[in-house]
N, CA and C atoms as an extended XYZ file, in Angstrom:
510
Properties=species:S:1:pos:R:3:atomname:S:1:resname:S:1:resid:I:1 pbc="F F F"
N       -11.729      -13.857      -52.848 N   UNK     1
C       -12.483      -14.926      -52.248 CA  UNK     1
C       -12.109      -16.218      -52.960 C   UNK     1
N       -11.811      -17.528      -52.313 N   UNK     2
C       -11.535      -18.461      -52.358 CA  UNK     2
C       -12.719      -19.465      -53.566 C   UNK     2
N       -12.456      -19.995      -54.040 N   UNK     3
C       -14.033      -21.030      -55.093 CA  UNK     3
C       -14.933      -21.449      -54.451 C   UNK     3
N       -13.831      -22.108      -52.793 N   UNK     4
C       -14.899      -22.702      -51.443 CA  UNK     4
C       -15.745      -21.475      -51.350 C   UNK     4
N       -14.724      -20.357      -50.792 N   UNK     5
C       -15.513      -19.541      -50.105 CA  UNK     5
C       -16.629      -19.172      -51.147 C   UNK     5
N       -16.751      -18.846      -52.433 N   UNK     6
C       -17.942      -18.636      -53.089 CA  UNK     6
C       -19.161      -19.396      -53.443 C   UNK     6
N       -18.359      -20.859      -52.920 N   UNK     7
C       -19.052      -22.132      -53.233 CA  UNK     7
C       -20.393      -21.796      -52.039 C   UNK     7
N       -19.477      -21.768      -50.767 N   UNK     8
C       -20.066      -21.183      -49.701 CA  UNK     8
C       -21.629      -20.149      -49.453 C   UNK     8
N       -20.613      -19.444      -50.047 N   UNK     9
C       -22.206      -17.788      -50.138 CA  UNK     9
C       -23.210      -18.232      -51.178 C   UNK     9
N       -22.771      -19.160      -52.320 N   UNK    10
C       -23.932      -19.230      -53.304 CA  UNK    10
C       -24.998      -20.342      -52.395 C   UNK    10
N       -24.529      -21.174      -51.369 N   UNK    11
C       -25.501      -21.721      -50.626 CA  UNK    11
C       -25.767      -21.783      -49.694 C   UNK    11
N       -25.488      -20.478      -49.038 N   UNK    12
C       -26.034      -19.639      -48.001 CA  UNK    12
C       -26.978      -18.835      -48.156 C   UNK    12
N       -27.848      -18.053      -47.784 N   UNK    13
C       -28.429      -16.606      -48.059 CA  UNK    13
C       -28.611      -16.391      -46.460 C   UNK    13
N       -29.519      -15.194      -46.322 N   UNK    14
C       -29.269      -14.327      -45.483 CA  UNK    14
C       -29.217      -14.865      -44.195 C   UNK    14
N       -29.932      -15.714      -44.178 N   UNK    15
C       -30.749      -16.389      -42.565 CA  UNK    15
C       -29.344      -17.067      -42.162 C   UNK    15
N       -28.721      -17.143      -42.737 N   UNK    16
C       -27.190      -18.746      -42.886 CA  UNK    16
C       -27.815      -19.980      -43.117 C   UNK    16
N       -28.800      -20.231      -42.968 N   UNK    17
C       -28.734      -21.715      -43.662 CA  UNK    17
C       -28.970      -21.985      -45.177 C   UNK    17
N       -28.300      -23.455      -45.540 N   UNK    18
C       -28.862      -23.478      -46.464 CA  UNK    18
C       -29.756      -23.555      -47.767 C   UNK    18
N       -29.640      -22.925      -48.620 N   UNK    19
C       -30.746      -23.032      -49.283 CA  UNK    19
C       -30.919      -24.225      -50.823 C   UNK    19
N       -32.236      -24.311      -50.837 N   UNK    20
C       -31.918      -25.294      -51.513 CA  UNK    20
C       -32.690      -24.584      -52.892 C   UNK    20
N       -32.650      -23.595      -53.352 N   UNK    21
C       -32.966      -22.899      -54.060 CA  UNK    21
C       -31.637      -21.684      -54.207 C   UNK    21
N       -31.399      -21.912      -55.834 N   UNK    22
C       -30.103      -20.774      -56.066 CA  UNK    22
C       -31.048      -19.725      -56.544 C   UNK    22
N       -32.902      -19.945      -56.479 N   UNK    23
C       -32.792      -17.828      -56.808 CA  UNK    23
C       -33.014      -17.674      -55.273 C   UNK    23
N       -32.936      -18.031      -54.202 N   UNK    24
C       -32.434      -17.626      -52.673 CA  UNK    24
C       -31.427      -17.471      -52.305 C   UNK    24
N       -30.116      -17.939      -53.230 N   UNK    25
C       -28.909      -17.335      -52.132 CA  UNK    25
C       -28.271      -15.993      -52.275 C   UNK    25
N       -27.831      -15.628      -50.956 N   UNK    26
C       -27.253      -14.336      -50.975 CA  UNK    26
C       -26.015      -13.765      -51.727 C   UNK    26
N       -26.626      -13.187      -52.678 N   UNK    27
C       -25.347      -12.112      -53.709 CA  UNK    27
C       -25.015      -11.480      -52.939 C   UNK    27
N       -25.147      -10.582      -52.332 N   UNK    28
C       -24.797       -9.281      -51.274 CA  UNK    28
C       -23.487       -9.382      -51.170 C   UNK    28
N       -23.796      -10.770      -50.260 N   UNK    29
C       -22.423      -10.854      -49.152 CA  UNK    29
C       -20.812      -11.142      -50.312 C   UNK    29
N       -21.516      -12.160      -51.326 N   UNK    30
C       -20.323      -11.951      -52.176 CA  UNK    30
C       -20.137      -11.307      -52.985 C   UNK    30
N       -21.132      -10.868      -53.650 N   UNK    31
C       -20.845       -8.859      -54.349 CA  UNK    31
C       -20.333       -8.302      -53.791 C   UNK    31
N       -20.440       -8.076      -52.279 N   UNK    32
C       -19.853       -6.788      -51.496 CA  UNK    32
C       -18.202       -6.823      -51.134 C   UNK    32
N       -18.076       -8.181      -51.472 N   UNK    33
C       -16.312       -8.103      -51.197 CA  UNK    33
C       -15.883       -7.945      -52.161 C   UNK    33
N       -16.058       -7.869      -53.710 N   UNK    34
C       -15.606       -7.847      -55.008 CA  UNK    34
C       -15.221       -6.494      -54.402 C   UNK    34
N       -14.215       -6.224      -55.152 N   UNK    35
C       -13.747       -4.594      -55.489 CA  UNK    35
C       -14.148       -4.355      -56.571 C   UNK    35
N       -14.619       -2.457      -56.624 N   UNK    36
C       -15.510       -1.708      -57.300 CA  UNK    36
C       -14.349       -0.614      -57.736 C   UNK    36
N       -14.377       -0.714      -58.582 N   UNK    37
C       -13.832        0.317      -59.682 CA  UNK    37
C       -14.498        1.558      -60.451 C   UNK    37
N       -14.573        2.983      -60.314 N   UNK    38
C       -15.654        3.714      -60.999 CA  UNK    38
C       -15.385        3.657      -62.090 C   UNK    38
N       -16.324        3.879      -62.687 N   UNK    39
C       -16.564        4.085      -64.423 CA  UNK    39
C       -15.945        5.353      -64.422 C   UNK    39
N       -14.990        5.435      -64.911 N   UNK    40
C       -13.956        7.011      -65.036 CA  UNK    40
C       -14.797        7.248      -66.354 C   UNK    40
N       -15.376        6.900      -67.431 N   UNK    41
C       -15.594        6.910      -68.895 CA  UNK    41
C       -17.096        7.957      -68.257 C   UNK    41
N       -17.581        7.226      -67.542 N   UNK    42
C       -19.213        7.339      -67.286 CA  UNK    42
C       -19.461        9.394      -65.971 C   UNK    42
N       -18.183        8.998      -65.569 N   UNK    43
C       -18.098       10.518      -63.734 CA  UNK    43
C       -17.667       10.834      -64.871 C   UNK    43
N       -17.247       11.350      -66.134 N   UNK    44
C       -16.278       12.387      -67.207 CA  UNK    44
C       -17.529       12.677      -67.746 C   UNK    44
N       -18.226       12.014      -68.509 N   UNK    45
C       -19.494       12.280      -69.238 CA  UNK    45
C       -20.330       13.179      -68.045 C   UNK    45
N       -20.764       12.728      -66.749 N   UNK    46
C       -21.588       13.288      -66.216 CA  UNK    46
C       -21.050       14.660      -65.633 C   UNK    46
N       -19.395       14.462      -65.544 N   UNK    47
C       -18.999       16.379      -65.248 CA  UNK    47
C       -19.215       17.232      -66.081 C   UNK    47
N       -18.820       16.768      -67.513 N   UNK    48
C       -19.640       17.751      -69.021 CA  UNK    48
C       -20.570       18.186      -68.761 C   UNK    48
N       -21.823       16.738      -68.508 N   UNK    49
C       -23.217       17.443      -68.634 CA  UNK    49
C       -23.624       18.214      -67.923 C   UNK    49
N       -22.768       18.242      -66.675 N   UNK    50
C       -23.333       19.196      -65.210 CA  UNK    50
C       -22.504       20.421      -65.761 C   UNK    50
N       -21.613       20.652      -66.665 N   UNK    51
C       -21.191       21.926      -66.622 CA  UNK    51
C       -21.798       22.528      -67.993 C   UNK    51
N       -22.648       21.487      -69.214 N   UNK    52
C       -23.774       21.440      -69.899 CA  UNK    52
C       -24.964       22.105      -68.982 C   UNK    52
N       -25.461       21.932      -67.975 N   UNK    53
C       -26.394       22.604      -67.515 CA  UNK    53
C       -26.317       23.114      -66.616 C   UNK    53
N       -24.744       24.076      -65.966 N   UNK    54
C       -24.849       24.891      -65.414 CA  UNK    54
C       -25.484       24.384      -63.968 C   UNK    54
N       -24.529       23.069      -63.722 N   UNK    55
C       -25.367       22.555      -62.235 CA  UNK    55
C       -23.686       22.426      -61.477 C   UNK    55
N       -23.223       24.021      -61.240 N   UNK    56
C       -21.719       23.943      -60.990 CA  UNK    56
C       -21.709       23.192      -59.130 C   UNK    56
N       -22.605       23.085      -58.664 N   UNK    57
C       -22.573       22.180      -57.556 CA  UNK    57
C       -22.424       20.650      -57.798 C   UNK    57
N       -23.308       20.299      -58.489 N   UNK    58
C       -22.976       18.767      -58.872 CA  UNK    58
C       -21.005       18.757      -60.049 C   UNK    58
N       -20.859       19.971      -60.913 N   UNK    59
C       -19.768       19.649      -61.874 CA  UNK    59
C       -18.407       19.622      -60.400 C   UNK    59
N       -18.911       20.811      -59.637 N   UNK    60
C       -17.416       20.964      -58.442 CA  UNK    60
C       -17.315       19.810      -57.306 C   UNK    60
N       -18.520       18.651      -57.458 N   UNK    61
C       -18.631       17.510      -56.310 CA  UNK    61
C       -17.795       16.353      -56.692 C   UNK    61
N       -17.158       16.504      -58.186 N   UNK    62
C       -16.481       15.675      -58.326 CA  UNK    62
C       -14.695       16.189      -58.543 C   UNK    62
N       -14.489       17.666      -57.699 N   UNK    63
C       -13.279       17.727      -57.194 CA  UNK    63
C       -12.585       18.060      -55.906 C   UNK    63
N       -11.183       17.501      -55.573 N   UNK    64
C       -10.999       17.478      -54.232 CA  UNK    64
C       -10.537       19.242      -54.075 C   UNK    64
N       -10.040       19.396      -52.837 N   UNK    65
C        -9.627       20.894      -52.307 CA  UNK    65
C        -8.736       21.255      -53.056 C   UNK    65
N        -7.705       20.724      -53.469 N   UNK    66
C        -6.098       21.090      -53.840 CA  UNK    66
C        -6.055       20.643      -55.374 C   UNK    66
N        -6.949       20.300      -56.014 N   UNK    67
C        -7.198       19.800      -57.594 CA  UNK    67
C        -6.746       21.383      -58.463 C   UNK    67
N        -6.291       20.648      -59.132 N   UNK    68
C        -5.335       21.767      -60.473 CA  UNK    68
C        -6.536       21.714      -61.175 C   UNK    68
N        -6.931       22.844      -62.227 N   UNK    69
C        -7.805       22.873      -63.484 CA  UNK    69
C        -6.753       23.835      -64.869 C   UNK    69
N        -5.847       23.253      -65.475 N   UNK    70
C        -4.924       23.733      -66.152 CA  UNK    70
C        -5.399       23.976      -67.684 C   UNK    70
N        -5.545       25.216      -67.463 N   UNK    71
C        -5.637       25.845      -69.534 CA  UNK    71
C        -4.643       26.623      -69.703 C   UNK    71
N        -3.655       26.175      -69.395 N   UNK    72
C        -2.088       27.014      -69.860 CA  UNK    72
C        -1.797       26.514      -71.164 C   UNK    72
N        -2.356       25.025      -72.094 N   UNK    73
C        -2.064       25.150      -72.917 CA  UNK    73
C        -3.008       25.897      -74.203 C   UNK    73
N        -3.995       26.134      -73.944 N   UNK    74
C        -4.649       27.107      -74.572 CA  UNK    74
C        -4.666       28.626      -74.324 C   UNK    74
N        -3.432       29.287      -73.246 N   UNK    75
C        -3.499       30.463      -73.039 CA  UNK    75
C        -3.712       31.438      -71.662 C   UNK    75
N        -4.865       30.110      -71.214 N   UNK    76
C        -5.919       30.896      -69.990 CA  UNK    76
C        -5.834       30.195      -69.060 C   UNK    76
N        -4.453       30.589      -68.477 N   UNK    77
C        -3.592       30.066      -66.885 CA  UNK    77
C        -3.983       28.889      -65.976 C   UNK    77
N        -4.018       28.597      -65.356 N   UNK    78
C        -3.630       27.923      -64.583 CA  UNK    78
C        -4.628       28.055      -62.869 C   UNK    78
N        -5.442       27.250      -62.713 N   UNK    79
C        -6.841       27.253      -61.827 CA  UNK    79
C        -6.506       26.362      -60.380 C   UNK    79
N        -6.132       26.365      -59.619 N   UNK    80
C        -5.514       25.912      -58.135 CA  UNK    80
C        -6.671       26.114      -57.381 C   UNK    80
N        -7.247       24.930      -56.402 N   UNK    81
C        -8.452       24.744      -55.796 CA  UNK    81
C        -9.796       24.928      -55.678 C   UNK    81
N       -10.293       24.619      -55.257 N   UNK    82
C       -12.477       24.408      -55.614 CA  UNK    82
C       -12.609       25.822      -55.574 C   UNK    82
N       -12.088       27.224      -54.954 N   UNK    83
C       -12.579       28.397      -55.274 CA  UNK    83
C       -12.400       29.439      -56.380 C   UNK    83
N       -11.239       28.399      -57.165 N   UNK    84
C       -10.631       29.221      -58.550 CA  UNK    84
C       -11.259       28.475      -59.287 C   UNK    84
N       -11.228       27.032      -58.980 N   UNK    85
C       -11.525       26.316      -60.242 CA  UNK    85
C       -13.190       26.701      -60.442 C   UNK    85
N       -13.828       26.811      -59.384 N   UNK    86
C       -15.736       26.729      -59.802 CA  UNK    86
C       -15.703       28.306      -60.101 C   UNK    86
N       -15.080       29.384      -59.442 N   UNK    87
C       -15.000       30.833      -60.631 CA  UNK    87
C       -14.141       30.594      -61.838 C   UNK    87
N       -13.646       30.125      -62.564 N   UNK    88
C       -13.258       29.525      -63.995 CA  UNK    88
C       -14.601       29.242      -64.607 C   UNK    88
N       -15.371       28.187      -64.160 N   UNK    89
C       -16.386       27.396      -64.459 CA  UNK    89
C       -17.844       28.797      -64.601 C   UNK    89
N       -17.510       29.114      -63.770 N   UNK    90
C       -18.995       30.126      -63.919 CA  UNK    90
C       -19.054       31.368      -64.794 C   UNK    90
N       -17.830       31.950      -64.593 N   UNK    91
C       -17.102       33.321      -65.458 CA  UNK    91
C       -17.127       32.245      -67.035 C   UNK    91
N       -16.890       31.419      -67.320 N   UNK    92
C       -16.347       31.134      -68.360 CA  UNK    92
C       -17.977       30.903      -68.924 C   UNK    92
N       -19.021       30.402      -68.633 N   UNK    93
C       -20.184       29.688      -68.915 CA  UNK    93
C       -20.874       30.805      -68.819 C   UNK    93
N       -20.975       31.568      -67.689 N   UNK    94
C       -22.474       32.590      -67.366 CA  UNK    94
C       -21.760       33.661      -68.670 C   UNK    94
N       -20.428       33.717      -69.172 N   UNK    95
C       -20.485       35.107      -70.268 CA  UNK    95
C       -21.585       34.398      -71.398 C   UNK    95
N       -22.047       33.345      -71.312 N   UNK    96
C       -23.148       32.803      -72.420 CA  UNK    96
C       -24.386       32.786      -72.390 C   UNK    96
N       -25.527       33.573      -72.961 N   UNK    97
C       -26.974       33.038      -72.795 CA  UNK    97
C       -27.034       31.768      -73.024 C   UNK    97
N       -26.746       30.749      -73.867 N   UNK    98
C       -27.059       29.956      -74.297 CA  UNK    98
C       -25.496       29.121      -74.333 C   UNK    98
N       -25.449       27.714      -73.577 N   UNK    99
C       -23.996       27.319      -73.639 CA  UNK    99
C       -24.246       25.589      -73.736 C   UNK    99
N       -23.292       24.966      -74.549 N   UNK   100
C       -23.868       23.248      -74.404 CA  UNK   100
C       -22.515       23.137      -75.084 C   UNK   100
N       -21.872       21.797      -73.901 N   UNK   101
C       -20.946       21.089      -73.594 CA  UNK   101
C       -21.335       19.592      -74.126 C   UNK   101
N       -20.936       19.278      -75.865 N   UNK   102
C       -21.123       17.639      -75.984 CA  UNK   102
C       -19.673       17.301      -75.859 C   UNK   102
N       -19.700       15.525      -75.390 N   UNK   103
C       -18.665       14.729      -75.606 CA  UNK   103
C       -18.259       14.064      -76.915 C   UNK   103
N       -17.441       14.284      -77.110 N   UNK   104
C       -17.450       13.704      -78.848 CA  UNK   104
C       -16.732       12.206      -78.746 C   UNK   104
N       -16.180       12.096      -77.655 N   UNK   105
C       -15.198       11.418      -77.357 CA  UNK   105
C       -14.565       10.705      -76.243 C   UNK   105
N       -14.850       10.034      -75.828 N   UNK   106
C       -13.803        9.725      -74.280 CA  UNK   106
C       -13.466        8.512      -74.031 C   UNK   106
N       -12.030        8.417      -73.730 N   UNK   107
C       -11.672        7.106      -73.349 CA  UNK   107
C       -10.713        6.804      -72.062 C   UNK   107
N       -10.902        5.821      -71.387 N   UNK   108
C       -10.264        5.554      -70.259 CA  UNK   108
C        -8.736        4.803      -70.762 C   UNK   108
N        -7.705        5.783      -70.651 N   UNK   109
C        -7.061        5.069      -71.245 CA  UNK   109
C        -5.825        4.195      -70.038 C   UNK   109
N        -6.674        4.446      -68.802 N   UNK   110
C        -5.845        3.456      -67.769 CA  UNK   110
C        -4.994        4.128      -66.957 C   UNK   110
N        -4.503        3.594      -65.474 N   UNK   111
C        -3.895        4.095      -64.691 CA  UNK   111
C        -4.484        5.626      -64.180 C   UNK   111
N        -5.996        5.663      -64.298 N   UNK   112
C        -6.463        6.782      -63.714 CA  UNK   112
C        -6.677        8.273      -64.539 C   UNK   112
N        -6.237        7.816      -65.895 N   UNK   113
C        -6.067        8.940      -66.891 CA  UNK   113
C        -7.059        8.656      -68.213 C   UNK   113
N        -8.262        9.998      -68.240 N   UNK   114
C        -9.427        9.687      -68.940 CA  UNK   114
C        -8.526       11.062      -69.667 C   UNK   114
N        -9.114       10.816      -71.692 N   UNK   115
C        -9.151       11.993      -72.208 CA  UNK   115
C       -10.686       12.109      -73.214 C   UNK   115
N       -11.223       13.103      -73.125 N   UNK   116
C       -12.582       13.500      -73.502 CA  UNK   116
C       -12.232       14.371      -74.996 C   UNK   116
N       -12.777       14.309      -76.029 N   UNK   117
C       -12.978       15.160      -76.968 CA  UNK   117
C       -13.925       15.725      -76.627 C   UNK   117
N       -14.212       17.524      -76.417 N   UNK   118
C       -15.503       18.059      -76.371 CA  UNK   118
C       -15.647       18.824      -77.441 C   UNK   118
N       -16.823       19.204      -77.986 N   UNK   119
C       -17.603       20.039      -78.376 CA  UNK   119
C       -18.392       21.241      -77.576 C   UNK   119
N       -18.155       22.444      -77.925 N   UNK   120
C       -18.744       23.555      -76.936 CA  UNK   120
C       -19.359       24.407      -78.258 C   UNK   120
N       -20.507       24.692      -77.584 N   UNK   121
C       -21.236       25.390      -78.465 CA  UNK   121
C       -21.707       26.239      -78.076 C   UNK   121
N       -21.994       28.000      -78.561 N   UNK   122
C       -22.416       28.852      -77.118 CA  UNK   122
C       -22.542       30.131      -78.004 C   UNK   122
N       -23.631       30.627      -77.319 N   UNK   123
C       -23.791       32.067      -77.930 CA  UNK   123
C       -23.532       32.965      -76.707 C   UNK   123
N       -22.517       34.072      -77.125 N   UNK   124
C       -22.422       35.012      -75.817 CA  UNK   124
C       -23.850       35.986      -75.411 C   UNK   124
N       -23.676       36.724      -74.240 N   UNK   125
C       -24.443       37.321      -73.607 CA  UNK   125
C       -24.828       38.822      -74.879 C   UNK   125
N       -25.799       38.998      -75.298 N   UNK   126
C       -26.218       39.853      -75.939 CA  UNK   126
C       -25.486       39.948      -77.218 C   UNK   126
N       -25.457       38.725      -78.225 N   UNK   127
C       -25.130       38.379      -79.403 CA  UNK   127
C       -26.397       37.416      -79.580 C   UNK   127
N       -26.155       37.403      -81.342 N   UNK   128
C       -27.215       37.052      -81.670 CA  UNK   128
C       -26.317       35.544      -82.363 C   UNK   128
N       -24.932       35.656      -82.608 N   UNK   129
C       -24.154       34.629      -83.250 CA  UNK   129
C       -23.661       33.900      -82.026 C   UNK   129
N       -22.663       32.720      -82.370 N   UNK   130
C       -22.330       31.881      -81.736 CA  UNK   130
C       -21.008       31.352      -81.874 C   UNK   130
N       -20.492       30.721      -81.206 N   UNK   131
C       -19.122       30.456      -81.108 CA  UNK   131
C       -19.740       28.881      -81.091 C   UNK   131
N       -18.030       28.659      -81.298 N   UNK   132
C       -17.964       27.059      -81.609 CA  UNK   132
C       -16.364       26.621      -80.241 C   UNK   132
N       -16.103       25.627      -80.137 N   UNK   133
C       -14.877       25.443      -79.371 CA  UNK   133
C       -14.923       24.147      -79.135 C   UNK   133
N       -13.861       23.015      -79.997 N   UNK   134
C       -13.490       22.047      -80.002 CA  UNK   134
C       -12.162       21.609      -79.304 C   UNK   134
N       -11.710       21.235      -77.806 N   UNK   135
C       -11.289       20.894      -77.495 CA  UNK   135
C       -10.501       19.376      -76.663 C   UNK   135
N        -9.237       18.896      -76.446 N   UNK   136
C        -9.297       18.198      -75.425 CA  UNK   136
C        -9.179       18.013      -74.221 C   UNK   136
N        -9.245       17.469      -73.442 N   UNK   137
C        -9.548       17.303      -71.708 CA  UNK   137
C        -9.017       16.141      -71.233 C   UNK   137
N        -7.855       16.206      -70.931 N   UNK   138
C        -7.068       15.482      -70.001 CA  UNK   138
C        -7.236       15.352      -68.347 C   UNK   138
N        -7.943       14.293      -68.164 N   UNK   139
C        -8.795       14.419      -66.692 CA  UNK   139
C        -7.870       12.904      -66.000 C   UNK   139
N        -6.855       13.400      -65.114 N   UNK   140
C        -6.347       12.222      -64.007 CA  UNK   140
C        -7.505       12.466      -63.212 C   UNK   140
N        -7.826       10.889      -62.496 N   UNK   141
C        -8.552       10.578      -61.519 CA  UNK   141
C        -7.808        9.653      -60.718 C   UNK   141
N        -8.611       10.275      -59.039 N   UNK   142
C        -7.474        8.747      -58.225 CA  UNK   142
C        -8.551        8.855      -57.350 C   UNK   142
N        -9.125        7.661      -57.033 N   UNK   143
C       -10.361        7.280      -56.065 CA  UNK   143
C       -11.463        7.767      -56.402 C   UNK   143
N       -11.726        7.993      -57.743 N   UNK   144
C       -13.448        8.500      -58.174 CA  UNK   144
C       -13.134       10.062      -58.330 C   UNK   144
N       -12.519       10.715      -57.878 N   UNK   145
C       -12.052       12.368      -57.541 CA  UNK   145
C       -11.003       12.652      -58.715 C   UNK   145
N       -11.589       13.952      -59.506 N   UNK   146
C       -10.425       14.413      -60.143 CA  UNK   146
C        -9.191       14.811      -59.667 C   UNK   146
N        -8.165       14.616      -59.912 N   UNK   147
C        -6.861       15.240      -59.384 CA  UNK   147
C        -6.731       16.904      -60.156 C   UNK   147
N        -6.659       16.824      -61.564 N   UNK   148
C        -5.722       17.615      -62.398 CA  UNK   148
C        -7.083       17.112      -63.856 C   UNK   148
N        -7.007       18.373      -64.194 N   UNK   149
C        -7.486       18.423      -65.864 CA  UNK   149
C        -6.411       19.560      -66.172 C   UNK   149
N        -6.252       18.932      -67.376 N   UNK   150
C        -5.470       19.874      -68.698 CA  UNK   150
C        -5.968       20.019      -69.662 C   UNK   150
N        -6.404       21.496      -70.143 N   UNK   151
C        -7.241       21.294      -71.176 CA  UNK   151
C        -6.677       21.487      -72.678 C   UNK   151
N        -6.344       21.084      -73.792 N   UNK   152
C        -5.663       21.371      -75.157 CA  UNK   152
C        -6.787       21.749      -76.727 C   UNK   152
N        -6.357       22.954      -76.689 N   UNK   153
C        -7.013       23.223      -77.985 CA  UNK   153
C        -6.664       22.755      -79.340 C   UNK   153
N        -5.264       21.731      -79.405 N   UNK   154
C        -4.816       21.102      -80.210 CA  UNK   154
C        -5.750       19.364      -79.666 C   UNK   154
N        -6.601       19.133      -80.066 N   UNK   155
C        -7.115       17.722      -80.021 CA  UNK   155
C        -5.698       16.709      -79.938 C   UNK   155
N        -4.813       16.758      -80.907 N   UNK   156
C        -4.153       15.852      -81.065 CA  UNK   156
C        -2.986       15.930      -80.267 C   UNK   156
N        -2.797       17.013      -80.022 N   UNK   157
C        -1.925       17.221      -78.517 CA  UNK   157
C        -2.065       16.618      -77.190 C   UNK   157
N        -3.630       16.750      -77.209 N   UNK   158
C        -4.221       16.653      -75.953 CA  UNK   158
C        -4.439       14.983      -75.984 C   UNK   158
N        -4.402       14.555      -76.676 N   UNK   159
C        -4.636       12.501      -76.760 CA  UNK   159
C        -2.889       12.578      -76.544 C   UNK   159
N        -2.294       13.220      -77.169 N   UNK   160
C        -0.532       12.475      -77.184 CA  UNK   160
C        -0.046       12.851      -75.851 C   UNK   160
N        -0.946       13.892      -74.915 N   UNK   161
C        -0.815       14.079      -73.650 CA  UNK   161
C        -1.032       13.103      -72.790 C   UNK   161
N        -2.204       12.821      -73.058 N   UNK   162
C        -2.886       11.887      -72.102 CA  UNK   162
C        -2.410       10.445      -72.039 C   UNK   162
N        -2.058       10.006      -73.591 N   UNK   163
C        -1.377        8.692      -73.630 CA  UNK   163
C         0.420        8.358      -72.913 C   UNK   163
N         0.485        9.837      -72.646 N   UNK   164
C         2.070        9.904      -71.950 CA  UNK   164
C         2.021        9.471      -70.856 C   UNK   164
N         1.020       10.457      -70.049 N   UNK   165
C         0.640       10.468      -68.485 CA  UNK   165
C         0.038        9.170      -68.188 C   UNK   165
N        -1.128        8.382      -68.876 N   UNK   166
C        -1.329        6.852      -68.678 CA  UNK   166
C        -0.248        6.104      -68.859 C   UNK   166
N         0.775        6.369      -69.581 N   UNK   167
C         2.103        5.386      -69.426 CA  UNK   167
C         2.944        5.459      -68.513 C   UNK   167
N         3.096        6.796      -67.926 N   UNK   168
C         3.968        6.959      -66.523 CA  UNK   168
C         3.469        6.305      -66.003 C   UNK   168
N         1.621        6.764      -65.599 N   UNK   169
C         1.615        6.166      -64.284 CA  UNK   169
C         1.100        4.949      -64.044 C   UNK   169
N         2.010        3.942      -65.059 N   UNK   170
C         1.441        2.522      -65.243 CA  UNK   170
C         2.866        1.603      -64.832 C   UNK   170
């Protein structure tokens, strides 16, 4: 939008005429043409917590049909579309009475490529001890929607990953 054109909307509001009061004019109309960018930092935090509480409808709403979920570098293959990837997610979580997913970490490091430090903490199904599991999470996003996570049990792998893939695709 042009300085006129904003000059414009700040002394307009809804009715079109103008106003002679600026807490009356209409934001809307020139908010709504700004382009909106998601908080990639903020949809990463909230897929943790939904897979933190086992709300695998809200964690699988933020992937498309054909989305990769890749733990080949920790061992445990390779997850191809919403019906492998949300049985990954449930098999991997329900073997736990007790399971909690913190973020230790996350940064948008641009061109659509977030990496998360997590913390997993979890006691299995009829144990009285607990496991620990510190990993990273290499999460491309393109339009709010995950593409591809890679997950690395080397932390420092998994940042020298992620800082590769934000440089390609920049």
């Amino acid at each position: 939008m042009t300085a006129r054109g904003r000059a414009q909307s700040r002394q307009t509001f809804a009715g079109g005429r103008a106003s002679p009061h600026p807490a009356e004019r209409d934001t809307h109309r020139a908010m709504s043409e700004e382009p909106t960018t998601p908080d990639l930092v903020e949809l990463t935090r909230r897929s943790i917590e939904s897979a933190s509480g086992r709300d695998f409808d809200a964690l699988m709403s933020s992937y498309r049909p054909d989305d990769v979920f890749d733990m080949s570098p920790m061992g445990l293959g390779i997850y191809e579309g919403l019906v492998a990837i949300r049985c990954f997610y449930e098999d991997w979580i329900d073997a736990y009475e007790e399971f909690e997913a913190n973020p230790e970490d996350i940064l948008d490091l641009g061109n659509g490529v977030v990496v998360a430090v997590i913390g997993q903490s979890a006691r299995p199904v009829g144990s009285t001890g607990h496991v620990r599991l510190r990993y990273a999470a290499v999460v491309r996003w393109v339009e709010g929607m995950i593409v591809r996570v890679t997950n690395y049990a080397d932390v420092d792998e998994g940042r020298a990953a992620a800082e590769r893939l934000a440089e390609s695709r920049g």
